[in-house]
Biopython code that builds the backbone (N, CA, C, O; Angstrom):
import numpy as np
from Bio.PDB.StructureBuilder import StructureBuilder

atoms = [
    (1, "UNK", "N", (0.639, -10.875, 12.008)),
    (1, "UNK", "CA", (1.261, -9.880, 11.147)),
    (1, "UNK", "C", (2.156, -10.611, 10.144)),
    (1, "UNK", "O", (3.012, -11.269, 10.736)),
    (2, "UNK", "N", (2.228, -10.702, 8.819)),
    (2, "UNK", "CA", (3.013, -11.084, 8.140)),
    (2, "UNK", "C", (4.096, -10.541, 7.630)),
    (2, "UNK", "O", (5.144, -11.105, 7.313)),
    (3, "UNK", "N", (3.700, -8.972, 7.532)),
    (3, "UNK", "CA", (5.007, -8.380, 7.171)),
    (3, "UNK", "C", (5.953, -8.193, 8.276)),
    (3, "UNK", "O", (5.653, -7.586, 9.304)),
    (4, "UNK", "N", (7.282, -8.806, 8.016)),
    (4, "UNK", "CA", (8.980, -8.635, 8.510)),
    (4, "UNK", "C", (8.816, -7.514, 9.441)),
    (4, "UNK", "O", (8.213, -6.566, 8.938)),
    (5, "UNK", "N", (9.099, -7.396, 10.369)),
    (5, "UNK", "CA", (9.810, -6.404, 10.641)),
    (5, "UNK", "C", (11.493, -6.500, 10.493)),
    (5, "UNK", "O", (12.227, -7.481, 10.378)),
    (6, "UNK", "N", (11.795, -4.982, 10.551)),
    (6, "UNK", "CA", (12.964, -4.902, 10.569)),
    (6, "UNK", "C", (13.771, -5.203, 11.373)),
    (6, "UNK", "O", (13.278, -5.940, 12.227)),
    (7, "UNK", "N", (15.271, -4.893, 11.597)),
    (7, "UNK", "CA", (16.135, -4.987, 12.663)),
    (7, "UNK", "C", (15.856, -4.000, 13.692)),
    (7, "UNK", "O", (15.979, -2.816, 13.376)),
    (8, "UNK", "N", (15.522, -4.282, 14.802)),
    (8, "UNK", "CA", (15.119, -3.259, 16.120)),
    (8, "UNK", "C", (13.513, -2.716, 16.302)),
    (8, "UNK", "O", (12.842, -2.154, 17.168)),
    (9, "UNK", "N", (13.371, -3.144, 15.194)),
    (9, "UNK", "CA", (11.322, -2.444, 15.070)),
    (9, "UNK", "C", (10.604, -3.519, 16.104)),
    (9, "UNK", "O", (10.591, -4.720, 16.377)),
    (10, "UNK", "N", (10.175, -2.601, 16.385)),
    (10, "UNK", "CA", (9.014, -3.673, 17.469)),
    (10, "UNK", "C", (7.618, -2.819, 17.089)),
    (10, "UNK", "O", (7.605, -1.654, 16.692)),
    (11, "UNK", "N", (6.319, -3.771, 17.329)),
    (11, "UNK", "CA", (5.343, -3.396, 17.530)),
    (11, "UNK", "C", (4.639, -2.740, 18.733)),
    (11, "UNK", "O", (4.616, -3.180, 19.882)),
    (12, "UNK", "N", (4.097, -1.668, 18.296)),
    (12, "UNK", "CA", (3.550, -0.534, 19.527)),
    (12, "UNK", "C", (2.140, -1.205, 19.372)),
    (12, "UNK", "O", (1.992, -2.176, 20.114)),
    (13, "UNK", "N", (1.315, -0.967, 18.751)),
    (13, "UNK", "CA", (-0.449, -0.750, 18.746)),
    (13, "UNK", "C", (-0.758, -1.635, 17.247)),
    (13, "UNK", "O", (-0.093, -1.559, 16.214)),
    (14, "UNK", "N", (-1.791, -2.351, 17.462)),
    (14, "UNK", "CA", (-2.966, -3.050, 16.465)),
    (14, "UNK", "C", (-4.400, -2.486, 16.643)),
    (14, "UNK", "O", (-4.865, -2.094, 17.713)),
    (15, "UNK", "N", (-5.075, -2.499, 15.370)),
    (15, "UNK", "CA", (-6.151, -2.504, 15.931)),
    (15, "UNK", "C", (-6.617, -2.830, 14.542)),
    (15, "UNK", "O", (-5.908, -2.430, 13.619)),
    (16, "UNK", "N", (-7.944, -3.643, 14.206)),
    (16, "UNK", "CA", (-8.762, -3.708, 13.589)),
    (16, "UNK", "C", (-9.473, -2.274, 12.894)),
    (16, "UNK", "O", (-10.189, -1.438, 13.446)),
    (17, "UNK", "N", (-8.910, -2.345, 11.253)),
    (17, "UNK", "CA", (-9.439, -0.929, 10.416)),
    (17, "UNK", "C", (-9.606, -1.011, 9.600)),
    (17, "UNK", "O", (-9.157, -2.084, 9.195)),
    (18, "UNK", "N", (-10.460, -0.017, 8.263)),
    (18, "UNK", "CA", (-10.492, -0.803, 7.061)),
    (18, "UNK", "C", (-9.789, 0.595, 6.529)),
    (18, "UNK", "O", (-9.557, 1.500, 7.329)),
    (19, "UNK", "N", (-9.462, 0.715, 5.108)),
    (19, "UNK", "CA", (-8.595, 1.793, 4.684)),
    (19, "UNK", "C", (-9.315, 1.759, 2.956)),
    (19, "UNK", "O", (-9.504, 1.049, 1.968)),
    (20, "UNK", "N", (-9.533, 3.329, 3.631)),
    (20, "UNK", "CA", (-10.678, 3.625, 2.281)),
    (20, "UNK", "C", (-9.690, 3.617, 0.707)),
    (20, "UNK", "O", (-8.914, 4.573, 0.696)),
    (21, "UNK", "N", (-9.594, 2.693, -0.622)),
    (21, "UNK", "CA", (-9.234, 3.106, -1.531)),
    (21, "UNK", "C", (-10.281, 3.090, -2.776)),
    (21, "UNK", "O", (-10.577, 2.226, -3.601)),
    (22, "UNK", "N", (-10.737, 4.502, -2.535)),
    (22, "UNK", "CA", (-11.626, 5.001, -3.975)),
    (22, "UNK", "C", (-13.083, 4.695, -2.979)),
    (22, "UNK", "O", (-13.270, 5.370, -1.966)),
    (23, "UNK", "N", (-13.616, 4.102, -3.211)),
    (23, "UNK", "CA", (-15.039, 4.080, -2.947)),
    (23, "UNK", "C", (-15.224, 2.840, -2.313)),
    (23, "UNK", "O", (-16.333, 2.489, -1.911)),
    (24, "UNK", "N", (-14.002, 2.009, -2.173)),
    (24, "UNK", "CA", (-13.642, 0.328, -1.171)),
    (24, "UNK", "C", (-13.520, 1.034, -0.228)),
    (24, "UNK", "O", (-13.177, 2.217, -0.221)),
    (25, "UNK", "N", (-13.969, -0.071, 1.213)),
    (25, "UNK", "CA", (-13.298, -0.372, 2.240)),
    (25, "UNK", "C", (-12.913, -0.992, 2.702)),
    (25, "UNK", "O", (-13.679, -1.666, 3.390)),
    (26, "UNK", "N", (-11.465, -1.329, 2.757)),
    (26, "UNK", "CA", (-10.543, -2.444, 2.604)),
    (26, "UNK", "C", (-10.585, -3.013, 4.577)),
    (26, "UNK", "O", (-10.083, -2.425, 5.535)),
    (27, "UNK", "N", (-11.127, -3.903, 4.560)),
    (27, "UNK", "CA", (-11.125, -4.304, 5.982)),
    (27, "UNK", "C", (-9.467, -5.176, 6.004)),
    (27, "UNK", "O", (-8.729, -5.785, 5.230)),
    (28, "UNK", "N", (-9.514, -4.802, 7.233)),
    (28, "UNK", "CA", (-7.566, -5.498, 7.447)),
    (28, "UNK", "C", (-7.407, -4.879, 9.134)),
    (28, "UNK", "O", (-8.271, -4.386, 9.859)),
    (29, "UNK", "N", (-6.052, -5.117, 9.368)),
    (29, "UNK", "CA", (-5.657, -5.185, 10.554)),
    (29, "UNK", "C", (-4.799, -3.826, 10.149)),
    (29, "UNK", "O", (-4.429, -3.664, 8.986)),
    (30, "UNK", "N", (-4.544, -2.979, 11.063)),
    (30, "UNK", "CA", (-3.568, -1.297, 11.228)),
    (30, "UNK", "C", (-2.478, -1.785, 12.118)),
    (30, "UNK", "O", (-2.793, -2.234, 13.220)),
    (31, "UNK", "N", (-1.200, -1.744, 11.747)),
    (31, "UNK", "CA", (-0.018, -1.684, 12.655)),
    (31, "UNK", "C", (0.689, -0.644, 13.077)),
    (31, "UNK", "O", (1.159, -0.107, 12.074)),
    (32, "UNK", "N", (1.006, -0.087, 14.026)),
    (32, "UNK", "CA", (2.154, 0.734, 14.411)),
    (32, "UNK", "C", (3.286, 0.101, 14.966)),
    (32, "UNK", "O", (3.149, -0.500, 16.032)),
    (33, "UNK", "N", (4.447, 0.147, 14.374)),
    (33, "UNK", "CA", (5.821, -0.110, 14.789)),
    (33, "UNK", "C", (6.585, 1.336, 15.100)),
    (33, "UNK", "O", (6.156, 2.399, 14.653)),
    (34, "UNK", "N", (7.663, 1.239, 15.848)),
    (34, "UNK", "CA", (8.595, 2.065, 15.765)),
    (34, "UNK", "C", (9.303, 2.591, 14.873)),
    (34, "UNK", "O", (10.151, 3.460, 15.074)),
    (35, "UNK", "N", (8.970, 2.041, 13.674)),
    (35, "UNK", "CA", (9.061, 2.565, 11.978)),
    (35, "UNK", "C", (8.245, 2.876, 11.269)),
    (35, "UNK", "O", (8.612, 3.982, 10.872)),
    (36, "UNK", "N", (7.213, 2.612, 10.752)),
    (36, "UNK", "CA", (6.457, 2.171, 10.374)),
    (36, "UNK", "C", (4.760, 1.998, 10.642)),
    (36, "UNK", "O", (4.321, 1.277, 11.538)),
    (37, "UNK", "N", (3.943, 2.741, 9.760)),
    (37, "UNK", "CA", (2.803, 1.892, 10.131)),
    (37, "UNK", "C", (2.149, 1.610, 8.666)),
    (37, "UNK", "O", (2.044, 2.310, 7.659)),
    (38, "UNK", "N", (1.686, 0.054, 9.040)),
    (38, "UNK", "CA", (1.082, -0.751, 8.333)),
    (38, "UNK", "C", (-0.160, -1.477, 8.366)),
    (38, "UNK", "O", (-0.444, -1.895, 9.489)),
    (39, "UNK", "N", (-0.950, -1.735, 7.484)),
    (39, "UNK", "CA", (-1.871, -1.883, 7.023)),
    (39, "UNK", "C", (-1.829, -3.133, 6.227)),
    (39, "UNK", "O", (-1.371, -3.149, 5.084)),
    (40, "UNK", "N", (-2.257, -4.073, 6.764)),
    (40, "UNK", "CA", (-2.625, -5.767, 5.643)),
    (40, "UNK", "C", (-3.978, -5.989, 5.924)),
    (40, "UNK", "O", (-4.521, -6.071, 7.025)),
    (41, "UNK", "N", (-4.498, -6.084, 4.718)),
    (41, "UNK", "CA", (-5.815, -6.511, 4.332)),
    (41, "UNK", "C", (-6.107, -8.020, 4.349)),
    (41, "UNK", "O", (-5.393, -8.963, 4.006)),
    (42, "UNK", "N", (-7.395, -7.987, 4.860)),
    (42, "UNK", "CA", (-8.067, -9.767, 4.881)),
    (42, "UNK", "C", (-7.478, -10.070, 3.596)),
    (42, "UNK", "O", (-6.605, -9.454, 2.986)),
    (43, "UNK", "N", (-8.210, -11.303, 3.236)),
    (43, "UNK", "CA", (-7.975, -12.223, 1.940)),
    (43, "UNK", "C", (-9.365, -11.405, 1.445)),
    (43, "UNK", "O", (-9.335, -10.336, 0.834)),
    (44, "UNK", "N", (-10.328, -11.974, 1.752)),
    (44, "UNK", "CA", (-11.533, -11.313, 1.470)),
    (44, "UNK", "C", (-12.152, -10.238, 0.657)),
    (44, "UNK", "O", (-13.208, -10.560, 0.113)),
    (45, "UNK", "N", (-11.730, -9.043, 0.457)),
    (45, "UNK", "CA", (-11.591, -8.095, 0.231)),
    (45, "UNK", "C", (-11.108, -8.176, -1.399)),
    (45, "UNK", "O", (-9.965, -8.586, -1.596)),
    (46, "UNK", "N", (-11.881, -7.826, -2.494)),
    (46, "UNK", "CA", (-11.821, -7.426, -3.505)),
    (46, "UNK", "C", (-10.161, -7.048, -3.783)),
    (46, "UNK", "O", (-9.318, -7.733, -4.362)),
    (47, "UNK", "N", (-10.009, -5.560, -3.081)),
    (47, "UNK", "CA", (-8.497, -4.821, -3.592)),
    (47, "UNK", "C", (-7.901, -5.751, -2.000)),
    (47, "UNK", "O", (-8.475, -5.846, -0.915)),
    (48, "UNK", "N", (-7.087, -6.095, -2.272)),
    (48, "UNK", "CA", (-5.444, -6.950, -1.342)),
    (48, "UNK", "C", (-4.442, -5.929, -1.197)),
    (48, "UNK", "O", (-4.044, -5.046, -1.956)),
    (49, "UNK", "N", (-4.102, -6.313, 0.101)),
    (49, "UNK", "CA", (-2.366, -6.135, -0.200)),
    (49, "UNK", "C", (-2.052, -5.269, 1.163)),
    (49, "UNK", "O", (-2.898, -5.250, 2.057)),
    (50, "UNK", "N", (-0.946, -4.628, 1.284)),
    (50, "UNK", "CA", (-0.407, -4.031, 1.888)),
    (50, "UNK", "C", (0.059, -2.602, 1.857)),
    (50, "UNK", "O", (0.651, -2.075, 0.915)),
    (51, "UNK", "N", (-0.282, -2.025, 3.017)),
    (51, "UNK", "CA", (0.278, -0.599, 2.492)),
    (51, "UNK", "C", (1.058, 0.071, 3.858)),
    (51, "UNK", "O", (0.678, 0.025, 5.028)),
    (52, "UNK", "N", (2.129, 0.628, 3.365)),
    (52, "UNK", "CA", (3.260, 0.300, 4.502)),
    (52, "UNK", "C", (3.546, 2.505, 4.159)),
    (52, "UNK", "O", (3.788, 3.150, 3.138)),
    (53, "UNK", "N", (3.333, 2.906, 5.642)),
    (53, "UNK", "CA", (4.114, 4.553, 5.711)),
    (53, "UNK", "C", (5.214, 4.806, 6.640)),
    (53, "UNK", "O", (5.069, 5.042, 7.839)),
    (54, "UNK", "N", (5.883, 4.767, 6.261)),
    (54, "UNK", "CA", (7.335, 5.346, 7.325)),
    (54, "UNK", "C", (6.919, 6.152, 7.981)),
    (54, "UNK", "O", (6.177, 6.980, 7.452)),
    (55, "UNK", "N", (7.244, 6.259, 9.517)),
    (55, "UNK", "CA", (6.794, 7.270, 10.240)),
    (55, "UNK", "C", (7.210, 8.580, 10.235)),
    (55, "UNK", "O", (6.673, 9.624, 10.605)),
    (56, "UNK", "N", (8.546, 8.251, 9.616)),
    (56, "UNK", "CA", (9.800, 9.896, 9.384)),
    (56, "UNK", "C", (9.037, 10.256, 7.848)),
    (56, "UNK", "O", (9.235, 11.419, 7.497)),
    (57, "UNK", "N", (8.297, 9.520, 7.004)),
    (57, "UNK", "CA", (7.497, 10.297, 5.922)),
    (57, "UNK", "C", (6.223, 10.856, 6.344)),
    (57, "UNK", "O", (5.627, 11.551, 5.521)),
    (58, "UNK", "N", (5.676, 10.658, 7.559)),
    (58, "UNK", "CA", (4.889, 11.214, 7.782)),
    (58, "UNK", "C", (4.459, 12.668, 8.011)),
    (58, "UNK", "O", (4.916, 12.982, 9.110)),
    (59, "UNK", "N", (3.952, 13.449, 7.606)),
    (59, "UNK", "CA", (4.168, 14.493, 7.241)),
    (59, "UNK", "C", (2.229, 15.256, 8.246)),
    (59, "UNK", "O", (2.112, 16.364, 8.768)),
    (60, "UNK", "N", (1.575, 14.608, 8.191)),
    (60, "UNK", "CA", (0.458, 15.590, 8.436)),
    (60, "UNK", "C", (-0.609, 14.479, 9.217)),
    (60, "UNK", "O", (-0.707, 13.381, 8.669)),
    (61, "UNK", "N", (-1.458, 14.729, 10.544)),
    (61, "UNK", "CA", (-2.372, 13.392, 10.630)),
    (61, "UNK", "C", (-3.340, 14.204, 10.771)),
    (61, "UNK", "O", (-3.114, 15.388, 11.023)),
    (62, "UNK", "N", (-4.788, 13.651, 10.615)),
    (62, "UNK", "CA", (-5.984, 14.292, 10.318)),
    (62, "UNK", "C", (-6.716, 13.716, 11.116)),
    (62, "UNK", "O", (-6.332, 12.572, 11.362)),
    (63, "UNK", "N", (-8.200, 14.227, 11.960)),
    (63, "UNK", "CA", (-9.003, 13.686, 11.980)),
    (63, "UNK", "C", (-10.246, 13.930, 11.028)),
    (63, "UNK", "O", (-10.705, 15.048, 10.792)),
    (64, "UNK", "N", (-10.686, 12.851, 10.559)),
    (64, "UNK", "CA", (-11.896, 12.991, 9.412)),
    (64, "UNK", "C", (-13.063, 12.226, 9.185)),
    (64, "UNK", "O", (-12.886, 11.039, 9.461)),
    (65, "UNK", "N", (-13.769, 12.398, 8.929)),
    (65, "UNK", "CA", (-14.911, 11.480, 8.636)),
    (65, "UNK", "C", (-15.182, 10.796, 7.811)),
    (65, "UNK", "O", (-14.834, 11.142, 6.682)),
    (66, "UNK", "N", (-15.947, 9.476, 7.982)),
    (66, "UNK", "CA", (-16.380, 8.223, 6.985)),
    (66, "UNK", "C", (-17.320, 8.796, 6.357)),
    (66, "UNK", "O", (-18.168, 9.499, 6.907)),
    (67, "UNK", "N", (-17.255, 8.502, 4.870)),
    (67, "UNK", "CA", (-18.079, 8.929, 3.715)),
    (67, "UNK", "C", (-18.841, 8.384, 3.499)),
    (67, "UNK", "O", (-18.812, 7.497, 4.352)),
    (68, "UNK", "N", (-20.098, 8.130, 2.544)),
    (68, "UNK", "CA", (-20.483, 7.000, 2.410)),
    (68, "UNK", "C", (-20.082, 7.655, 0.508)),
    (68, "UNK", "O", (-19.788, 8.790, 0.132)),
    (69, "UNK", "N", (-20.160, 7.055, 0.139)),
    (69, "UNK", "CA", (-19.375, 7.029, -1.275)),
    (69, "UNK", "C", (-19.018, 7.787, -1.453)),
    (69, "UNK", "O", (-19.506, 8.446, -2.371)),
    (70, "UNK", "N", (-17.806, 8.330, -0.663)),
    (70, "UNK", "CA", (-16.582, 9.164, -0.624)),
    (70, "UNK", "C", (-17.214, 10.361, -0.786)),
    (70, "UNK", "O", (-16.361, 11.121, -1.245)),
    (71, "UNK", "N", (-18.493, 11.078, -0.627)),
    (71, "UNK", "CA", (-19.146, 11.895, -0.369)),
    (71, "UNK", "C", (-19.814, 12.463, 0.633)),
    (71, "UNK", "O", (-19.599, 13.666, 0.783)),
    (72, "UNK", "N", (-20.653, 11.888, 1.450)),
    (72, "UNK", "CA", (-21.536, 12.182, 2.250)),
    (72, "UNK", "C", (-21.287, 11.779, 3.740)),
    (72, "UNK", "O", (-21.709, 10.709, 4.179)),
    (73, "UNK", "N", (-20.571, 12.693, 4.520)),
    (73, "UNK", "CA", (-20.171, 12.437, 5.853)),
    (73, "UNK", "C", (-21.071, 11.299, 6.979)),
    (73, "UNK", "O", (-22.180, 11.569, 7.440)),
    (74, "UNK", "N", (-20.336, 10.063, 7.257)),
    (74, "UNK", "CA", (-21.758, 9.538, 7.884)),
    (74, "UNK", "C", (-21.300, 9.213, 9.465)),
    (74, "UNK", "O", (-22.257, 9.228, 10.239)),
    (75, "UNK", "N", (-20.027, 8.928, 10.064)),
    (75, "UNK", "CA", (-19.380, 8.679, 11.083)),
    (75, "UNK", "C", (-17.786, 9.247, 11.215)),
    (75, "UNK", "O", (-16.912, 8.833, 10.453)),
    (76, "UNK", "N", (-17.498, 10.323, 12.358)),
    (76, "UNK", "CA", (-16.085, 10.626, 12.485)),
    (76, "UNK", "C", (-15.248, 9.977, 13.379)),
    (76, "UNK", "O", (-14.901, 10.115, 14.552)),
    (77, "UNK", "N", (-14.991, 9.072, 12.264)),
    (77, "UNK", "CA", (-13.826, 8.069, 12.928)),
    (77, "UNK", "C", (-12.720, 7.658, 11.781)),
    (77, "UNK", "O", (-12.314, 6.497, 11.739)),
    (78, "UNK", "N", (-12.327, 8.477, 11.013)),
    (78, "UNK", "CA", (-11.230, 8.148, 10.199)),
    (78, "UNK", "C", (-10.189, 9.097, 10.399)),
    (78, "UNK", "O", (-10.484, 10.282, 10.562)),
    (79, "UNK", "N", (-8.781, 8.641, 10.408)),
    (79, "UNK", "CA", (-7.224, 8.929, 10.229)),
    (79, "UNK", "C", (-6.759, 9.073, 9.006)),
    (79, "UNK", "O", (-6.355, 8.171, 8.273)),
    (80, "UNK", "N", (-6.809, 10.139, 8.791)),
    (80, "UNK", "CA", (-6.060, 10.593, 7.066)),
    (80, "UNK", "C", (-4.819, 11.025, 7.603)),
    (80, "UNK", "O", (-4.658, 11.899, 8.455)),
    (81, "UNK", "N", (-3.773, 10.196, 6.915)),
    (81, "UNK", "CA", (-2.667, 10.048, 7.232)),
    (81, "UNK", "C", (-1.909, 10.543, 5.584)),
    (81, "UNK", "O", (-2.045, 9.865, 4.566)),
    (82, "UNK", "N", (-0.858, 12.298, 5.681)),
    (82, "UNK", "CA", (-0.804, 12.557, 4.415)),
    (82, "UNK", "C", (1.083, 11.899, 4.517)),
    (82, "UNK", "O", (1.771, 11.861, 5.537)),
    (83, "UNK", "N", (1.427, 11.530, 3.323)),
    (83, "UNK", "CA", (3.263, 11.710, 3.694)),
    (83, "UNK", "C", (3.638, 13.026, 3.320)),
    (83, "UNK", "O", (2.848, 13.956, 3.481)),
    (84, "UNK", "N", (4.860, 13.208, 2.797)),
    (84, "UNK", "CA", (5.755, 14.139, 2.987)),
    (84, "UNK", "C", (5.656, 14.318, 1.202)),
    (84, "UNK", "O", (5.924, 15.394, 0.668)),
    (85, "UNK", "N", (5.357, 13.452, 0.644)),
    (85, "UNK", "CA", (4.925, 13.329, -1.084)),
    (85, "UNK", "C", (3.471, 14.273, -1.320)),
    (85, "UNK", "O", (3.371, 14.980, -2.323)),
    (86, "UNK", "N", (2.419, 14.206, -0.334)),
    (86, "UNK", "CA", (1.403, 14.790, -0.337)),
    (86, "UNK", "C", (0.170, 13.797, -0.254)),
    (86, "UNK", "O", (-0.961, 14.194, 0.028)),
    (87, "UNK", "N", (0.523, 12.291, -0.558)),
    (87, "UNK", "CA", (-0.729, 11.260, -0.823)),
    (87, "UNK", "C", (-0.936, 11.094, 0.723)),
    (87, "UNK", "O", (-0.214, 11.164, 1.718)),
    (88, "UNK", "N", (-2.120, 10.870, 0.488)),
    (88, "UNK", "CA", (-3.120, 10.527, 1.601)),
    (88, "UNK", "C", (-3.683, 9.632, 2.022)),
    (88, "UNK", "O", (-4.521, 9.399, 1.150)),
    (89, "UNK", "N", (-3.843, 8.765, 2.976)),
    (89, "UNK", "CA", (-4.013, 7.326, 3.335)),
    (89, "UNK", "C", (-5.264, 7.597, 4.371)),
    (89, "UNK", "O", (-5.035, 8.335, 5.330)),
    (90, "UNK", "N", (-6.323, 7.140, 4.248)),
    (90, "UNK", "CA", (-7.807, 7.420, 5.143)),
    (90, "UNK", "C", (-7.578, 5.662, 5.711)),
    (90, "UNK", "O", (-7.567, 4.669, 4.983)),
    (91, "UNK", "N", (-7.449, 5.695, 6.885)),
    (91, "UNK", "CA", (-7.960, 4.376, 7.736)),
    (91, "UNK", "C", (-9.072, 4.819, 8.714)),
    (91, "UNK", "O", (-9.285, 5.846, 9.358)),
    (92, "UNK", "N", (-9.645, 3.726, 8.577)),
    (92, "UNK", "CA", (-11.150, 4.123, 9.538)),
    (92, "UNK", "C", (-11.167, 2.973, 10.670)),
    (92, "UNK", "O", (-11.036, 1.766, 10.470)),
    (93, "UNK", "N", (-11.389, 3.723, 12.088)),
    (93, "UNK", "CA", (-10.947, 3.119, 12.798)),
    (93, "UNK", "C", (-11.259, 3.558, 14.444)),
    (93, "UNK", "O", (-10.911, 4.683, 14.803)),
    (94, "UNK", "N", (-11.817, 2.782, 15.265)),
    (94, "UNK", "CA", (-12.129, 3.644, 16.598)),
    (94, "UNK", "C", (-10.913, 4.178, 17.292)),
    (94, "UNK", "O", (-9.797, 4.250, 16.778)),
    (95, "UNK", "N", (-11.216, 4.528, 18.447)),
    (95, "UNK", "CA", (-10.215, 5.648, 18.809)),
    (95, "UNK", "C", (-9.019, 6.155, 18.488)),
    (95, "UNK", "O", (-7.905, 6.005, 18.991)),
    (96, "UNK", "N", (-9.433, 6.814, 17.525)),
    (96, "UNK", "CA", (-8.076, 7.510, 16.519)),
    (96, "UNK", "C", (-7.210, 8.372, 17.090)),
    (96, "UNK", "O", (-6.055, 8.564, 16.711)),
    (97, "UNK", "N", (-7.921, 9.056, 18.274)),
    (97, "UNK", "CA", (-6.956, 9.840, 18.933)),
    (97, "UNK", "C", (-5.575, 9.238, 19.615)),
    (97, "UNK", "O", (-4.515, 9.842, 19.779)),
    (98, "UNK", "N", (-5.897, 7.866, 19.967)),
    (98, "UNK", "CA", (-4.760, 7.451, 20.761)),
    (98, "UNK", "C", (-3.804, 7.136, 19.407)),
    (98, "UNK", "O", (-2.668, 7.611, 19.428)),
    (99, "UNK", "N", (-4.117, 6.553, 18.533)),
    (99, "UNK", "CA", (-3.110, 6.612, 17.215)),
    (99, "UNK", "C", (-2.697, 7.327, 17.057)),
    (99, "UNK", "O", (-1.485, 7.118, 17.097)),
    (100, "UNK", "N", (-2.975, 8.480, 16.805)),
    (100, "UNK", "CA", (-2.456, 9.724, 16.484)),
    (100, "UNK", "C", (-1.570, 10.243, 17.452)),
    (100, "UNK", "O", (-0.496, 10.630, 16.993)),
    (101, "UNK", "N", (-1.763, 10.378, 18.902)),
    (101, "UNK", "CA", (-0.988, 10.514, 20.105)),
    (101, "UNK", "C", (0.437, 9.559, 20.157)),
    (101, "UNK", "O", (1.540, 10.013, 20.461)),
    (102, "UNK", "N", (0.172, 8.198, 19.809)),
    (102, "UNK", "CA", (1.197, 7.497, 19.920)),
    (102, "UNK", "C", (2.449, 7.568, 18.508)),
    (102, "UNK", "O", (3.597, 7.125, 18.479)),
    (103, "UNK", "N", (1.648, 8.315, 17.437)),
    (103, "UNK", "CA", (2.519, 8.593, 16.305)),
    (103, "UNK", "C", (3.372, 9.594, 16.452)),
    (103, "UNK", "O", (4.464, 9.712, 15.896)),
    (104, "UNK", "N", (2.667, 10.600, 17.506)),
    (104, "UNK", "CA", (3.131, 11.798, 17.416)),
    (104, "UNK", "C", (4.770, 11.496, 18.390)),
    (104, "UNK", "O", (5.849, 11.863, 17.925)),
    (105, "UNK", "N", (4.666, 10.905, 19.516)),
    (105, "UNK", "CA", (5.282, 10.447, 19.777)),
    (105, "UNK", "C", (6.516, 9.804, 19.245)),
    (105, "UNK", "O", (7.549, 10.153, 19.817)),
    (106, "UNK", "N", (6.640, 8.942, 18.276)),
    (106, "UNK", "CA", (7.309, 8.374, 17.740)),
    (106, "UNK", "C", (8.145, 9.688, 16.739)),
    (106, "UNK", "O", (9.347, 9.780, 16.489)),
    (107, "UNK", "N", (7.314, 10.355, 16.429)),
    (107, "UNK", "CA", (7.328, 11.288, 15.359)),
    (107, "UNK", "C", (9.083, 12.087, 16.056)),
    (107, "UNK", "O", (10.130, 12.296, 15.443)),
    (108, "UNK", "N", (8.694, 12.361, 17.640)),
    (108, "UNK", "CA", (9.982, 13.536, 18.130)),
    (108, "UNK", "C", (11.154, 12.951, 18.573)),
    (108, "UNK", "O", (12.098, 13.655, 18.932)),
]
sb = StructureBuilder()
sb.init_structure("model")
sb.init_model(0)
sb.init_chain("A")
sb.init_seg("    ")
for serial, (resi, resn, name, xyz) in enumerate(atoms, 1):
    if name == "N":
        sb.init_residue(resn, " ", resi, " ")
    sb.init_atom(name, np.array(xyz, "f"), 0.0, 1.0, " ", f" {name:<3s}", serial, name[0])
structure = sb.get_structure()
């Protein structure tokens, strides 16, 4: 993991995911912290970088399905994760339920 954590954040759950932006699928590693969950992308990967949601912005979790060009339903295994702004973050990823369980958690 490269990104810092903060003072007191510890890591809960990893797992190998890619995070759909536009019609990419950004392969990278999914973090859950006790703040935080994050998302760092391989090197590999065309679009880079990091994408970081506060868990207190979290606002809505979804279960949804993989598109194939953001159209055509082909596997339900994605986490649309909305904030409290309204944007929406799709990570695709096996057992989403326990993510979602362990957010919710964090969430109360």
């Amino acid at each position: 993991m490269k990104t810092v954590l903060e003072v007191g954040e510890k890591l809960v759950k990893k797992s190998p995911a890619n995070h759909q932006r536009g019609i990419e699928s950004v392969g990278g590693i999914l973090y859950l912290t006790t703040a935080r969950l994050i998302f760092e992308s391989h090197a590999l990967n065309i679009q880079t970088g990091v994408t970081i949601v506060s868990i207190s912005e979290i606002y809505r979790l979804r279960k949804d399905w993989t598109k194939f060009l953001g159209v055509i339903p082909i596997f339900p295994n994605t986490l649309t994760v909305t904030s409290s702004s309204g944007h929406e973050d799709k990570f695709i990823l096996f057992r989403r339920t326990p993510w979602i369980n362990e957010i919710n958690k964090l969430k109360e």
